[in-house]
C-alpha positions as a Python dict, from the first residue, in 0.01 Angstrom:
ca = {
    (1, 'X'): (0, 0, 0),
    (2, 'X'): (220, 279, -79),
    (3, 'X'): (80, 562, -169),
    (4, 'X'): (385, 806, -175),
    (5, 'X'): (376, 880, -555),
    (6, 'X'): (-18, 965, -539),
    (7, 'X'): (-120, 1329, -535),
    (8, 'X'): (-267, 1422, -173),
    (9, 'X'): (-628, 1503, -270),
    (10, 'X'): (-628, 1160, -435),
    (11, 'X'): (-448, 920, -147),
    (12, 'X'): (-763, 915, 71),
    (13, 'X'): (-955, 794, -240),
    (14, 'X'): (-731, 514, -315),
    (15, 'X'): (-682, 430, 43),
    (16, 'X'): (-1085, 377, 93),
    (17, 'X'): (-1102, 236, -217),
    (18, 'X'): (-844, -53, -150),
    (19, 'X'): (-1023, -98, 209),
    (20, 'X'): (-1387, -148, 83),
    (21, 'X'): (-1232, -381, -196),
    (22, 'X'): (-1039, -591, 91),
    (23, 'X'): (-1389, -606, 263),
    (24, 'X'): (-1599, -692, -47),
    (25, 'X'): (-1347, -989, -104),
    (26, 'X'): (-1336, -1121, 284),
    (27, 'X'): (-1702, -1095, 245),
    (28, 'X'): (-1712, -1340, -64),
    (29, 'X'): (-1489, -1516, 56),
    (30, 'X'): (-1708, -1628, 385),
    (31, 'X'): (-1807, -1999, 389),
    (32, 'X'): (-2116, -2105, 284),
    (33, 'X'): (-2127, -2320, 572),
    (34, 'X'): (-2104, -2003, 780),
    (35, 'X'): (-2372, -1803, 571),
    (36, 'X'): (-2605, -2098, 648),
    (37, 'X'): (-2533, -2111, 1032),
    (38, 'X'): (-2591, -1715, 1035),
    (39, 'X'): (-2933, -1756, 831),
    (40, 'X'): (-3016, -1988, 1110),
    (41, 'X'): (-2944, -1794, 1379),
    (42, 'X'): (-3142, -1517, 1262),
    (43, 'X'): (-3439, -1746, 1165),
    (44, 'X'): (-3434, -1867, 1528),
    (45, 'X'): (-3401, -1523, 1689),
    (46, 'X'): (-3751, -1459, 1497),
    (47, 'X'): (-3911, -1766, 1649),
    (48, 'X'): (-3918, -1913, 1295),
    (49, 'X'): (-3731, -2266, 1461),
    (50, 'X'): (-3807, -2529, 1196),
    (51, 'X'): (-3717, -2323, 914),
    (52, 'X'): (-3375, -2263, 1108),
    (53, 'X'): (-3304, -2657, 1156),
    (54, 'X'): (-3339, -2686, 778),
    (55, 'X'): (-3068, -2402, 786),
    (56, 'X'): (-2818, -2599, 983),
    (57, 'X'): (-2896, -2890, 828),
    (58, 'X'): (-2776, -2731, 598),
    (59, 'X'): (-2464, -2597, 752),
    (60, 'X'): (-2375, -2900, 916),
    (61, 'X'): (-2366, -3076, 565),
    (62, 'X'): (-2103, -2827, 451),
    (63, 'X'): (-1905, -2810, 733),
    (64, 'X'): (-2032, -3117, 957),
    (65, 'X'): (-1673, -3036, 1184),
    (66, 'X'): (-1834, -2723, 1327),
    (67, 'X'): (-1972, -2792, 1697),
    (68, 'X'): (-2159, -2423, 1693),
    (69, 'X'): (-2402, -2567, 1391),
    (70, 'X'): (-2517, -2857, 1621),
    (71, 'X'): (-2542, -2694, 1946),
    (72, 'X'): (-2769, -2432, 1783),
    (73, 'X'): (-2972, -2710, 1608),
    (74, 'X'): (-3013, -2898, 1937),
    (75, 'X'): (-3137, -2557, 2116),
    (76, 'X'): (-3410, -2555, 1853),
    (77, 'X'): (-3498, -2895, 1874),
    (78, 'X'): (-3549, -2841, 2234),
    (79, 'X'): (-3789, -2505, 2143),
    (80, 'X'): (-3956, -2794, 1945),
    (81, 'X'): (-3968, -3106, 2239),
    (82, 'X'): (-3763, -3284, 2013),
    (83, 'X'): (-3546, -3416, 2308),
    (84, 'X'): (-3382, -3710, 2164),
    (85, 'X'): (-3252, -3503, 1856),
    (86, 'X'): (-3140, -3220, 2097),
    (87, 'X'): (-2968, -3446, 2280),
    (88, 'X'): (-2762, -3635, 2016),
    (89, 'X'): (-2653, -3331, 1858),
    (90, 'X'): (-2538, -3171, 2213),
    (91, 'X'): (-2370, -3514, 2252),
    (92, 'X'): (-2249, -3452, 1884),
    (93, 'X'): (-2070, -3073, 2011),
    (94, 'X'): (-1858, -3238, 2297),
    (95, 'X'): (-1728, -3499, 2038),
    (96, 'X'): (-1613, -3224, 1860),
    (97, 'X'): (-1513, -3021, 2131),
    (98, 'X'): (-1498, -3138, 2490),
    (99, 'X'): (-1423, -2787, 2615),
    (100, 'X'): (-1763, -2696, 2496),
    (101, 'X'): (-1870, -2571, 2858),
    (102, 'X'): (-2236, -2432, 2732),
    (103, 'X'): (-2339, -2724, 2589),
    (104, 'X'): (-2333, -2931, 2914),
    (105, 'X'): (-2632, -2691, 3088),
    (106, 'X'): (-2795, -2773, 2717),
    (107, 'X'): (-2778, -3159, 2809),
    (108, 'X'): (-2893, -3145, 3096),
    (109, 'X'): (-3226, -3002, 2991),
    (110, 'X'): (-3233, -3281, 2728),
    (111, 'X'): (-3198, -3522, 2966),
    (112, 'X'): (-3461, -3359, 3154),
    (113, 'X'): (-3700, -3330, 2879),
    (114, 'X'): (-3685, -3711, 2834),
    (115, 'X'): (-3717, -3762, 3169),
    (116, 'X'): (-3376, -3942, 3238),
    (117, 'X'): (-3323, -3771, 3530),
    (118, 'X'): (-3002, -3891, 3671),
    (119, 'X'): (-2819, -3816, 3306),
    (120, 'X'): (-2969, -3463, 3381),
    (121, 'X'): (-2875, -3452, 3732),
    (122, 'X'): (-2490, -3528, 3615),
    (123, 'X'): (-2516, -3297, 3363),
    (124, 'X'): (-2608, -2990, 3566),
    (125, 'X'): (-2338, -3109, 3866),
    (126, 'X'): (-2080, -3078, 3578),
    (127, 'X'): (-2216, -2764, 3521),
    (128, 'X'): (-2218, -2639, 3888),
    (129, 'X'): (-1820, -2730, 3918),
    (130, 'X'): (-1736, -2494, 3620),
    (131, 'X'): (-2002, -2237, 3734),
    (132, 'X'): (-2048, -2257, 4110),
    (133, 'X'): (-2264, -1964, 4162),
    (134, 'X'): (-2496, -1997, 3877),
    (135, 'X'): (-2875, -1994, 3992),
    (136, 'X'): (-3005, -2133, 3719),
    (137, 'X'): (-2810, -2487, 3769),
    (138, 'X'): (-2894, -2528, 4084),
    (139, 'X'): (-3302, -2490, 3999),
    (140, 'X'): (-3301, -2709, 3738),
    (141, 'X'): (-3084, -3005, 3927),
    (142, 'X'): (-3306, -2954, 4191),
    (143, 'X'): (-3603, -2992, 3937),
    (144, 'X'): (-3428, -3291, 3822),
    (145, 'X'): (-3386, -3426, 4197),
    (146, 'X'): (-3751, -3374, 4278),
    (147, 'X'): (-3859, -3525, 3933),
    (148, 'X'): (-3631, -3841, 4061),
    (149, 'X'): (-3764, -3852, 4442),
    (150, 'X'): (-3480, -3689, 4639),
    (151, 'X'): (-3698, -3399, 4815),
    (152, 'X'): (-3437, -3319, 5029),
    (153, 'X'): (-3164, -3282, 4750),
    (154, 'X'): (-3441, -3082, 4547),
    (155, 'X'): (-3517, -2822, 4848),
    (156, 'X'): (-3118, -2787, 4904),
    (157, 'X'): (-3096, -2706, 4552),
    (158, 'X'): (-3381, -2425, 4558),
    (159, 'X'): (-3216, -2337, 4833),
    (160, 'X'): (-2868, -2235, 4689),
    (161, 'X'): (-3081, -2125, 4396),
    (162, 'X'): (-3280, -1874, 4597),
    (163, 'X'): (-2959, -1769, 4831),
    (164, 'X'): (-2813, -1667, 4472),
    (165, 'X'): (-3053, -1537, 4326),
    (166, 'X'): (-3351, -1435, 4589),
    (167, 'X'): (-3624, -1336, 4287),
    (168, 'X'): (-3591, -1680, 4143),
    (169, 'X'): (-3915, -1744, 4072),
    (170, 'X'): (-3894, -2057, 3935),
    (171, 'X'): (-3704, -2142, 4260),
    (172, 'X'): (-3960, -2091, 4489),
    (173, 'X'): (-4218, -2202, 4219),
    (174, 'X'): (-4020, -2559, 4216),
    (175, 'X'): (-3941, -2565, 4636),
    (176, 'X'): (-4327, -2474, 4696),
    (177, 'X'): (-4379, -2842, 4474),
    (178, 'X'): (-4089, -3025, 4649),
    (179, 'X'): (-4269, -2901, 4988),
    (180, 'X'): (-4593, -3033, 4862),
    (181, 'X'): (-4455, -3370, 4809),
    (182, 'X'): (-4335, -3333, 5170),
    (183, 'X'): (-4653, -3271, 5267),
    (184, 'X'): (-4536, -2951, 5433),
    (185, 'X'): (-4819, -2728, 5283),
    (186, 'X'): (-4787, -2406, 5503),
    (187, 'X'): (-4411, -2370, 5326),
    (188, 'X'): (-4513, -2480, 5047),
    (189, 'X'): (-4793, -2252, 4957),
    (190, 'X'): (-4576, -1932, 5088),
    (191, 'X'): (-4322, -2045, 4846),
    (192, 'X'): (-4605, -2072, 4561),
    (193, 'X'): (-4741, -1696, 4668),
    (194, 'X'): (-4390, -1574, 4664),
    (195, 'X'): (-4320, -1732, 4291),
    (196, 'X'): (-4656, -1594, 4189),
    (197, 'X'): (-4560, -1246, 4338),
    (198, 'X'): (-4243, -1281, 4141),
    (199, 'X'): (-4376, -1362, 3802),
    (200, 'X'): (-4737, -1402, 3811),
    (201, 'X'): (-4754, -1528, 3423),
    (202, 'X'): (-4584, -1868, 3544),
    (203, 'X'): (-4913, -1959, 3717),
    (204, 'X'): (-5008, -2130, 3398),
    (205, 'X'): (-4708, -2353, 3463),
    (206, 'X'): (-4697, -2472, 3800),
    (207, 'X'): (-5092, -2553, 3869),
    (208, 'X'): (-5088, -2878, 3678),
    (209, 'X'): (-4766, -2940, 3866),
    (210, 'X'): (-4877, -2856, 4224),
    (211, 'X'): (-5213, -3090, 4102),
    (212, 'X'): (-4993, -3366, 4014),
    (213, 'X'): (-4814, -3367, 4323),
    (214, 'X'): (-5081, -3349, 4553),
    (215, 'X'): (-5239, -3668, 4383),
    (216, 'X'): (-4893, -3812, 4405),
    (217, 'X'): (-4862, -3772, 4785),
    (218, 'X'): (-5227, -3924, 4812),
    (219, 'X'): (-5148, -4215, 4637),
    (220, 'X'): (-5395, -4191, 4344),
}
């Protein structure tokens, strides 16, 4: 804009005034499809989760192109244990984009949650070749391996996990079960103190599993 023929004391004036017009029209100008995905986001930053899938829904019927609208919804169906839709719409985002890289952690867990555990467990080794030092893909492939019945790939995994990251919790929460499948209790329930040390409020979490897999190892 030139403002050369504008008195001084008026050329801030019309410069802030052309600037806040310029952002007034940009704003109107966003797509709805866009306003819809941002409602959702901030719906599922509150915790309110279904009332964000009906907001991309919503988005993905404007703009059913954008891989961001699925990959949120999927993350909410998983808040919801809705595995199978998580899934398809994380399966949806690499269709769209296969350079997607935070959607393939996002499948794994699906593929966890419905308890196909070698989809998971190639899911999360994708994951580990992108992000080789990441702690959390190496606890939940190993959660996946014990889940499947490789003890020895699961314990390797909590391993690298812990060796990463040494307050995993989780970690030593999921080697103390892999131990007690082992039936190595003495490293077992040091791992299980440790977690609880750690992070005492995921006590709730691993009793029922440490019950299941001493029943397991007994056979009943």
């Amino acid at each position: 804009m030139n403002t050369s023929g504008v008195p001084g004391h008026l050329r801030v004036f019309v410069l802030v005034s052309a600037m806040l017009a310029s952002m007034a029209h940009a704003q109107s100008n966003i797509h709805p499809a866009v306003e819809a995905y941002n409602r959702g986001m901030k719906l599922l930053n509150a915790g309110r989760v279904r009332e964000a899938i009906q907001e991309y829904d919503e988005a993905i019927r404007l703009d059913p192109l954008r891989p961001h609208s699925y990959y949120q919804r999927g993350r909410a169906y998983l808040l919801l244990d809705q595995c199978d839709r998580a899934l398809h719409d994380f399966n949806s985002v690499l269709q769209l984009d296969p350079n997607f890289a935070t959607v393939v952690l996002a499948r794994g867990r699906a593929y966890l949650c419905l308890r196909h555990y070698d989809g998971a467990i190639e899911a999360f080794t994708e994951a580990i070749r992108h992000k080789p030092n990441e702690d959390e893909l190496y606890y939940y492939r190993g959660t996946a391996r014990r889940e499947g019945g490789d003890l020895a790939g699961a314990i390797a995994d909590f391993d690298k996990a812990i060796e990463l990251n040494p307050e995993h919790a989780r970690a030593y929460g999921g080697r103390g079960v892999a131990l007690i499948l082992q039936g190595n209790d003495t490293d077992a329930f040091r791992d299980i103190r440790k977690c609880y040390t750690l992070d005492p409020t995921l006590k709730g979490m691993l009793e029922p599993l440490i019950e299941q897999a001493k029943a397991k190892r007994s056979g009943s």
